[in-house]
N, C-alpha and C positions, 0 to 999 in steps of 0.2 A: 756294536753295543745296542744294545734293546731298549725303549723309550717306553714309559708306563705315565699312564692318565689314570689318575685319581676316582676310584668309584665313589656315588654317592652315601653317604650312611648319616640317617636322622635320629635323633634323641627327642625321646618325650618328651613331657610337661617335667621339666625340673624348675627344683622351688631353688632362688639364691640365698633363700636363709633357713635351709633346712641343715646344714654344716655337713650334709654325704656328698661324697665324691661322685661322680660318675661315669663308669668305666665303659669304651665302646673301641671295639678294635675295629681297625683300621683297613683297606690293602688297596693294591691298583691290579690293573690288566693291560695286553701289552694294548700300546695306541695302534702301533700298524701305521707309523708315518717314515718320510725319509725328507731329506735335503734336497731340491733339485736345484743343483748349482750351473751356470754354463756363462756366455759372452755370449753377448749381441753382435754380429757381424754383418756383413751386406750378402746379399745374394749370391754373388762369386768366392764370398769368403776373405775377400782381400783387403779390407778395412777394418774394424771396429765402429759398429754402433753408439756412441757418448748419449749417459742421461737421457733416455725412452724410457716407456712404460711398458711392462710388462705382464701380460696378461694369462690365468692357466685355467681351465678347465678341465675337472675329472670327470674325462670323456674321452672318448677315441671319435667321437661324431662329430661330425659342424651341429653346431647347436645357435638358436639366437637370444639364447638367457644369459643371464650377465656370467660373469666369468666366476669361477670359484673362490681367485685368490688375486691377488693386482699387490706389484711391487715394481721398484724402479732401476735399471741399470745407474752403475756411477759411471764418471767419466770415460771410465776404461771399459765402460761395455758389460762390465758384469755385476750380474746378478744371484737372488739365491732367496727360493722360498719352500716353507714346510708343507709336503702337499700328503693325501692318501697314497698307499703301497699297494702294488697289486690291480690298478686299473692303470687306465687307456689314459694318457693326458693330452690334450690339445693347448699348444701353448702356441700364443701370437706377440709379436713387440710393436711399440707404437712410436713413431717420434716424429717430430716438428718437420 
């Protein structure tokens, strides 16, 4: 299913006691986002990560600018944030 963000659309100088209505139509365009959902697990796979942070970058690069998007695993390791479609993501987790 398709996801649509709101274009902007501005109205003049209206008077509130001039008693006309004023008519402005409306639309969106699609956002171009997705869900990236997954579990935090340890490096062989064989665990589950609890409660870390979670960090994503839309990038395919090591970069040293802050991350794009920061969300947190629940107990059970998983996580889930709305990122851009169509690029490179660098995603790293953090925990205690």
């Amino acid at each position: 299913m398709a996801n649509y963000k709101p274009k902007a659309v501005t109205v003049g100088k209206a008077s509130a006691i001039s008693g006309t209505a004023v008519y402005k139509n409306i639309s969106t365009s699609t956002w171009g986002l997705f869900l990236l959902k997954g579990t935090a697990v340890s490096p062989g796979g064989n665990s589950v990560l609890p409660s870390g942070g979670v960090q994503v970058w839309e990038s395919g690069t090591l970069t040293t600018s802050p991350a794009n998007h920061t969300t947190f695993s629940d107990v059970n390791g998983k996580y889930g944030v709305t990122c851009k479609a169509n690029i490179g993501l660098t995603i790293k987790f953090y925990s205690k």
